[in-house]
C-alpha positions as CSV (number, residue, x, y, z in Angstrom):
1,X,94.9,170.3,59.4
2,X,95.2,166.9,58.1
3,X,92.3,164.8,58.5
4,X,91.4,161.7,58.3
5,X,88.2,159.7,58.9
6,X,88.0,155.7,59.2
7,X,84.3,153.8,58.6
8,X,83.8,151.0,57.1
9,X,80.6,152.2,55.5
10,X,82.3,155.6,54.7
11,X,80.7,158.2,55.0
12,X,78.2,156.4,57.2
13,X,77.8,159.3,60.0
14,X,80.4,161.8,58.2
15,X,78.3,161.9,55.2
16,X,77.8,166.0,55.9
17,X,81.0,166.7,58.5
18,X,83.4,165.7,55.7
19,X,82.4,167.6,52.9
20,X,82.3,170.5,54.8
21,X,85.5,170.2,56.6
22,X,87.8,170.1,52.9
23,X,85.2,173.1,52.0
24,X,86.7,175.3,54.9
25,X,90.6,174.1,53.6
26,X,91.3,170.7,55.7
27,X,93.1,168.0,53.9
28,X,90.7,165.6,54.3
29,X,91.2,161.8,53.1
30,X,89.3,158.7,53.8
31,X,89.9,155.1,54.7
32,X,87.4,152.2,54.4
33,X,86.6,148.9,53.6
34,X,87.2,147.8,50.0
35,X,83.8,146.5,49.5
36,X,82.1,149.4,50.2
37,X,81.3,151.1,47.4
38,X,79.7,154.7,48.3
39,X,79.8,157.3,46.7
40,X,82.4,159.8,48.4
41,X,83.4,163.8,47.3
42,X,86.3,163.4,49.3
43,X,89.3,160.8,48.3
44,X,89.0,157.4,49.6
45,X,91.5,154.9,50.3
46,X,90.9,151.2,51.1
47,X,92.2,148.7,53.0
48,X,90.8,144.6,52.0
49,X,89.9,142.9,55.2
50,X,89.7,139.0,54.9
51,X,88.1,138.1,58.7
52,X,90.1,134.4,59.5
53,X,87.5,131.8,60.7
54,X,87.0,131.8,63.8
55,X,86.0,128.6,66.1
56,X,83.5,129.9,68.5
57,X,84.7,126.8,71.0
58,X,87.7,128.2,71.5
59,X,87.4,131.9,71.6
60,X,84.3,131.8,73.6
61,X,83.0,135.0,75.2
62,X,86.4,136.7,73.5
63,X,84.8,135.5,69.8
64,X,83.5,139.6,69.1
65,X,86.4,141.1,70.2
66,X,88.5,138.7,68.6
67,X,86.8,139.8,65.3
68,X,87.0,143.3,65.4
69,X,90.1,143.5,66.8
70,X,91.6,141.4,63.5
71,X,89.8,144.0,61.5
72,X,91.4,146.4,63.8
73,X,95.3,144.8,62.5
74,X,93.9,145.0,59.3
75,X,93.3,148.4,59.3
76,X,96.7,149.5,61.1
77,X,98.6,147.7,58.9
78,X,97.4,149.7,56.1
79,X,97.5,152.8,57.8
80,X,101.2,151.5,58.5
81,X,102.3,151.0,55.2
82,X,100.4,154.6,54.6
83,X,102.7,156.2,56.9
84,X,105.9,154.3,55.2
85,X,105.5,155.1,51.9
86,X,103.7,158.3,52.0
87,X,104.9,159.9,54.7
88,X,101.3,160.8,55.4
89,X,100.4,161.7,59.0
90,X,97.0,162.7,59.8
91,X,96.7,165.7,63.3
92,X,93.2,164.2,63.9
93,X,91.5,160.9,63.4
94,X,88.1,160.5,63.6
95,X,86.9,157.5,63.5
96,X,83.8,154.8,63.9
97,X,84.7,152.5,67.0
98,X,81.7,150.0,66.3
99,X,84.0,147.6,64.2
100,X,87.2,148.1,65.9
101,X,88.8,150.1,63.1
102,X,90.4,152.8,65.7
103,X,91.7,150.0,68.3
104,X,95.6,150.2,67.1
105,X,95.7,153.3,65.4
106,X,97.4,155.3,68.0
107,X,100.5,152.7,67.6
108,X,100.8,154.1,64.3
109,X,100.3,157.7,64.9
110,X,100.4,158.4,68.5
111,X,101.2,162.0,68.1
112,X,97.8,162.4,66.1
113,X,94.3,163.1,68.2
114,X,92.1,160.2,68.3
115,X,88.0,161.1,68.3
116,X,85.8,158.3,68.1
117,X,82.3,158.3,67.5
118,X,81.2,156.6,70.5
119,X,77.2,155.2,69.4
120,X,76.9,152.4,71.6
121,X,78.0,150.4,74.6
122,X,76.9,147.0,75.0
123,X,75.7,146.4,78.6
124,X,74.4,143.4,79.8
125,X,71.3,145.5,82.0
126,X,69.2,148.3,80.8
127,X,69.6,148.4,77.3
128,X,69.3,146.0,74.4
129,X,69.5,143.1,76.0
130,X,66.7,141.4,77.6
131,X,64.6,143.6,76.7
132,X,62.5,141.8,74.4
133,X,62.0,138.5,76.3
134,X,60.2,136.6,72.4
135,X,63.5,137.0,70.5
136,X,66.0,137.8,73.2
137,X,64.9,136.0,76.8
138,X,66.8,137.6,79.6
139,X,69.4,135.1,80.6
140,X,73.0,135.6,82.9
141,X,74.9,133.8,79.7
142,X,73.6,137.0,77.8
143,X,75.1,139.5,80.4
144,X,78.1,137.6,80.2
145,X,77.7,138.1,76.2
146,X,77.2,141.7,76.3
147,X,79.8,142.8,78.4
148,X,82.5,140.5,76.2
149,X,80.8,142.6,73.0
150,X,81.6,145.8,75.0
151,X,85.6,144.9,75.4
152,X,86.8,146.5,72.2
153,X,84.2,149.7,72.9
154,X,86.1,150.7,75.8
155,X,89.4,149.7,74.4
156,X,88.9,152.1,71.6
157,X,87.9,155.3,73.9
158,X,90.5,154.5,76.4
159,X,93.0,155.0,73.6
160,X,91.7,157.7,72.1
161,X,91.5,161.8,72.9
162,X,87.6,162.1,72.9
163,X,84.4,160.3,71.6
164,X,81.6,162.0,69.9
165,X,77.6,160.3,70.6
166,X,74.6,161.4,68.9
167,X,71.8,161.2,71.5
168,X,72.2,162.0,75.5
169,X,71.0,158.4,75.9
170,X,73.5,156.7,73.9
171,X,76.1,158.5,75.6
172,X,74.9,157.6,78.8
173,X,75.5,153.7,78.3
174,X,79.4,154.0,78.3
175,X,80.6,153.3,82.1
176,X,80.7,157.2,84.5
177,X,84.5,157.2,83.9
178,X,84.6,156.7,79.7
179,X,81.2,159.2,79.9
180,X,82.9,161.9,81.3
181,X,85.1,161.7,77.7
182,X,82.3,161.9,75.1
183,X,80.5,165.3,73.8
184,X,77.0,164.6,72.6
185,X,75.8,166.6,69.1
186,X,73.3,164.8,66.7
187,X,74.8,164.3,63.2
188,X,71.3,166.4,61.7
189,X,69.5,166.5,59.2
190,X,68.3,168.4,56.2
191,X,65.4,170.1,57.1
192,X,65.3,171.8,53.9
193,X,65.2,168.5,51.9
194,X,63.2,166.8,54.5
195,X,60.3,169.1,54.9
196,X,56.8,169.3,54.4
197,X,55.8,168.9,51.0
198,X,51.6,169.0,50.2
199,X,52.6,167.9,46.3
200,X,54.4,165.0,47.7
201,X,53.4,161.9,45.4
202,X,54.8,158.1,45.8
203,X,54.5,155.8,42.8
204,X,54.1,152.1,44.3
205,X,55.4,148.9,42.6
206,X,51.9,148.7,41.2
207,X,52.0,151.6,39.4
208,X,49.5,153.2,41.5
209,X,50.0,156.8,43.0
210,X,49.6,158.0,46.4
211,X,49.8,161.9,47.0
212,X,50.4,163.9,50.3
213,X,46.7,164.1,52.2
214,X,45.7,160.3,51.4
215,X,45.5,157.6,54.0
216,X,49.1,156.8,54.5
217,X,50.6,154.5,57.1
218,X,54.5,154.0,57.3
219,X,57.4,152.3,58.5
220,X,60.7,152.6,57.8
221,X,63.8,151.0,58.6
222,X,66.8,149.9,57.1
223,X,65.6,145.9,57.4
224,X,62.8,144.8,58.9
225,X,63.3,142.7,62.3
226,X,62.3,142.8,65.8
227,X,65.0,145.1,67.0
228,X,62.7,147.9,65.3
229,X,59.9,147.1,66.5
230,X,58.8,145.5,63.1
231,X,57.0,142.1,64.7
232,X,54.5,144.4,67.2
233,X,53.9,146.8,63.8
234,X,52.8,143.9,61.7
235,X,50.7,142.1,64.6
236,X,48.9,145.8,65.0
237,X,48.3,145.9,61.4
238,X,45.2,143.4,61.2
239,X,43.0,145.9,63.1
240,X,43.9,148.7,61.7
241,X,43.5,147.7,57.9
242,X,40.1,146.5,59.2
243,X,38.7,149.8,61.0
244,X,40.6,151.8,58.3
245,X,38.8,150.3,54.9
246,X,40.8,153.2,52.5
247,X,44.4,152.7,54.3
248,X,47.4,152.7,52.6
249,X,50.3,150.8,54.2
250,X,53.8,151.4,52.6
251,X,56.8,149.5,54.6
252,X,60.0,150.7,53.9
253,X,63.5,148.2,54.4
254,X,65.4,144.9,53.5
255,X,64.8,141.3,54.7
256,X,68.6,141.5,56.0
257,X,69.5,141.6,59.4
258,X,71.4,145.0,60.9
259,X,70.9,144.4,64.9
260,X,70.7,141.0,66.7
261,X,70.2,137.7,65.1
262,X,68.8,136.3,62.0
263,X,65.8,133.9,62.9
264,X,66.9,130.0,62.4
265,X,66.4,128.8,58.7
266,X,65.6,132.3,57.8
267,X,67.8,134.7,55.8
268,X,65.3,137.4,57.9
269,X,62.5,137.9,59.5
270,X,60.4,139.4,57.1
271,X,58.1,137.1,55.8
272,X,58.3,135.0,59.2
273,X,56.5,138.2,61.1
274,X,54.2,138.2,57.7
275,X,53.2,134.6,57.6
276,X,51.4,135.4,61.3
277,X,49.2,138.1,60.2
278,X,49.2,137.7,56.2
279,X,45.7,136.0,55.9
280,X,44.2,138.8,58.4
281,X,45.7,141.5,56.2
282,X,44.1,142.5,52.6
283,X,47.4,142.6,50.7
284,X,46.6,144.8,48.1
285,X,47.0,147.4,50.9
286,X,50.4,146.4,51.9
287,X,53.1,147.8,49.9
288,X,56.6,146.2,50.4
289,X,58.7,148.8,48.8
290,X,62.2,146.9,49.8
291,X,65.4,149.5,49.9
292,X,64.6,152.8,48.2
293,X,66.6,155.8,46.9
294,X,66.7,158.9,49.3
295,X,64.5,161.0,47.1
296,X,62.1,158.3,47.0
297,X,62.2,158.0,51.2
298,X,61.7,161.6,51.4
299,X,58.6,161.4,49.5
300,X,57.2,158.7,51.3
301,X,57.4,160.6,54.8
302,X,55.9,163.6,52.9
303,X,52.9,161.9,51.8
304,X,52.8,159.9,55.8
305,X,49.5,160.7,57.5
306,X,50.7,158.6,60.6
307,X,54.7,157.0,60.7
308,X,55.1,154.3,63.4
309,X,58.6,154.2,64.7
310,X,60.2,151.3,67.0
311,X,62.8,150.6,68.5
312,X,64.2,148.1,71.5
313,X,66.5,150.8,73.9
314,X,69.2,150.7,71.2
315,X,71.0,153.7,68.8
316,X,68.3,155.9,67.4
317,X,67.4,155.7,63.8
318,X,67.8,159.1,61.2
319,X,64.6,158.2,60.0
320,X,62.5,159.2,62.9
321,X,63.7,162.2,63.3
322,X,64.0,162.9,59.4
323,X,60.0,161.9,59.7
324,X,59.2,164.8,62.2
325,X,61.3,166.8,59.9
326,X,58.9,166.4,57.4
327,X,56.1,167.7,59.5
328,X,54.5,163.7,59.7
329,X,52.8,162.4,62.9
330,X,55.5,159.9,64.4
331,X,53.8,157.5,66.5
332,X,56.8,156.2,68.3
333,X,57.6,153.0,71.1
334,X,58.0,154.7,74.8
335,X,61.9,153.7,74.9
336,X,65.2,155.1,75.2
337,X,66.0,157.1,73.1
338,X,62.7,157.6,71.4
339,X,61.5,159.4,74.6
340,X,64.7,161.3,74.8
341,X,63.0,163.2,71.6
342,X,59.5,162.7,71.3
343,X,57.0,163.7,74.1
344,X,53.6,162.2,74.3
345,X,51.1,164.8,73.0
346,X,53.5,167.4,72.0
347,X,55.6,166.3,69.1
348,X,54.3,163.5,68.8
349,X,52.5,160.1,70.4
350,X,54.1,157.0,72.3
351,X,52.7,153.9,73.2
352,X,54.5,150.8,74.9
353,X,56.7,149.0,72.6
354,X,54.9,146.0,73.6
355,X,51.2,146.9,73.4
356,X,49.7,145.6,70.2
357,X,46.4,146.9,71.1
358,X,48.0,150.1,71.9
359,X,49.2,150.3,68.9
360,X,46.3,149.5,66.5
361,X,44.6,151.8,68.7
362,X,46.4,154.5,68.1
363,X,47.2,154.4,64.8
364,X,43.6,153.8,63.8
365,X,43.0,157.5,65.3
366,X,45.8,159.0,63.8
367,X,44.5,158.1,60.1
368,X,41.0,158.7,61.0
369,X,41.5,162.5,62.6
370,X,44.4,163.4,61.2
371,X,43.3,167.0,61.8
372,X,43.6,166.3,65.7
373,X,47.5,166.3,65.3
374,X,48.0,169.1,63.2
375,X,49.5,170.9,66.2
376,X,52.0,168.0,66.6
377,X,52.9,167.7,63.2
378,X,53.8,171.6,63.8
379,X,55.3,170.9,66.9
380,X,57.6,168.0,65.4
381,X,58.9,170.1,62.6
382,X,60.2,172.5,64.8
383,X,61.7,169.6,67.5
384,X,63.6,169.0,63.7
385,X,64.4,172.5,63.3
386,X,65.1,173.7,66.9
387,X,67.3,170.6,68.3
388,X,68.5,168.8,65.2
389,X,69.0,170.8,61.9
390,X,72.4,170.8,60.7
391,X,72.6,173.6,60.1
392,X,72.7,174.3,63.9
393,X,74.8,171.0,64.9
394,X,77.5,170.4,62.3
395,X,78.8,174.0,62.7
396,X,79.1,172.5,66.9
397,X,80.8,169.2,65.1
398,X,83.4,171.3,63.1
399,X,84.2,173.5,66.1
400,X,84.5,170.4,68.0
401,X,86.8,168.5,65.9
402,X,88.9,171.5,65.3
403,X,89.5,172.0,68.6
404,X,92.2,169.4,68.6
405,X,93.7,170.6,65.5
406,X,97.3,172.4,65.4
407,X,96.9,175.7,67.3
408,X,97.6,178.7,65.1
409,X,100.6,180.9,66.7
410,X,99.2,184.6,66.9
């Protein structure tokens, strides 16, 4: 069949699903943003989106889906031209809905199937929102907020065939009538890349080495703000680094901002969560390693002796899961979807997402008897191997999005 996938960050979520889908003889092609530059082994086209100002007086709560749906012309317009000068049309389209890419695309080929990956709903309850009363205070304006940021979500399923979620959770915050649409299978991982490694070394910025079986605290995350949890790791970090004399702390992620909003007269919230607790921390200890090359992250949670992972009830990172992969002891927030993974004692440990002394507390034990979680390091490898190698769920992915492909006459 002809395929073709739409993300702005191509290949974002399809980074294993489209490979493998022009390996087994679909004509699979691409369409993204022009200033992403990824690397892609399938051909990528690009469409040049120029977002027009918009005044937030006027468009109000409207302002988000104002914005994605002008990216959304952008990108029909191009698939439009596509159409008339190529001739090209796709039998399934699967696309990213989180930017409203997909909104108009059935106008242009509504006799193709429309998937969506479905990864989020905005709600103004029970999610996200509110949940963190320091950066995000609970307020009816940010209800009202929420559901306008949902608008372009559900306008993008109800057009579409199907949507495709990653966790049971995320799923679950689309309204009962769009939920009853989406099939949930985890994108996977690599469990052969990501495994345990007891050669593992990390070279920090220093030059110094650190080698699998060494005192090793980590966190990960693309950047480093509050919707991960980052401002209750760094406030738990003064007592550790104190009861733990020989601890190694190596912090993984940018000083951008991916979820929420950037702190005022900040670019991010990196050194603003540092400033509170720098003079409490000995800094030779704390290794900012910024943005680092897969190889390098794989490493790093092979060498983990104890990996704190947070996260406000939001979409659930690769990374933690890619940890447990690697046989490390996550140490994860007690929230949707963490819980949806991880249980407490088995395959890992949670404490509240708020509880700094929680969290000192339990990372403190984790690095000094590491040997008391060698059954759940065992028992979160196989979590990685049992529920969420790929080589399990993209063969479910492939079925799935063939399953509205032309039917083969016998």
């Amino acid at each position: 069949m002809k395929l073709l996938f739409v993300h702005q960050n191509f290949p974002g979520q399809y980074l294993y699903l489209a490979p493998e889908m022009k390996k087994r003889g679909h004509e699979c092609i691409a369409l993204t943003d022009f200033a992403n530059t990824r690397d892609s082994s399938i051909p990528v086209l690009k469409y040049k989106h120029e977002a027009p100002k918009v005044d937030p007086a006027v468009t109000r709560l409207g302002r988000n889906y104002t914005q994605m749906s002008d990216r959304g012309v952008t990108v029909a317009r191009a698939c439009m031209q596509l159409r008339q000068t190529k001739g090209y049309v796709p039998d399934v389209i699967f696309g990213h809905s989180g930017w409203g890419e997909t909104l108009f695309l059935k106008e242009v080929w509504p006799e193709a199937k429309l998937l969506i990956y479905a990864e989020f709903y905005y709600k103004g309850r029970g999610a996200d929102v509110g949940f963190d009363p320091e950066f995000n205070p609970p307020n009816f304006d940010q209800v009202m907020i929420a559901q306008g940021r949902a608008g372009h979500l559900g306008q993008s399923l109800l057009h579409a065939d199907a949507g495709l979620a990653p966790t049971e959770w995320q799923a679950s915050t689309f309204p009962p009538k769009l939920r009853e649409m989406i099939k949930v299978i985890h994108d996977g991982v690599n469990t052969d890349v990501m495994a345990p490694n007891p050669q593992a070394q990390v070279t920090l910025p220093d030059g110094r080495i650190l080698h699998a079986g060494d005192e090793v605290l980590t966190f990960v995350n693309r950047n480093l703000e509050p919707y991960r949890g980052y401002h209750t790791f760094m406030r738990a970090l003064p007592e550790v680094m104190a009861a733990r004399p020989n601890a190694q702390v190596v912090i993984v992620g940018g000083d951008e901002v991916s979820y929420g909003s950037a702190p005022k007269d900040r670019k991010g919230w990196k050194e603003l969560i540092l400033s509170e607790v720098a003079d409490k921390l000995d800094m030779n200890r704390v290794h900012f390693m910024g943005k680092v090359p897969y190889d390098q992250f794989v490493a790093i949670m092979q060498i983990s002796r104890a990996h704190a992972y947070l996260t406000y009830p939001f979409v659930l990172s690769w990374s933690m899961i890619e940890a447990m992969s690697a046989g490390a002891h996550v140490v994860g927030s007690s929230t949707a979807p963490v819980t949806e993974v991880i249980r407490d004692g088995v395959n890992g440990s949670l404490v509240d997402f708020f509880d700094v002394k929680g969290w000192s507390a339990k990372l403190i034990h984790a690095l000094a008897e590491p040997e008391a979680y060698d059954a759940i390091r065992i028992a979160a490898r196989r979590t990685a191997l049992e529920r969420y190698d790929q080589r399990i769920l993209l063969p479910q992915m492939i079925d799935w999005v063939e399953s509205f492909g032309p039917k083969t006459a016998l």
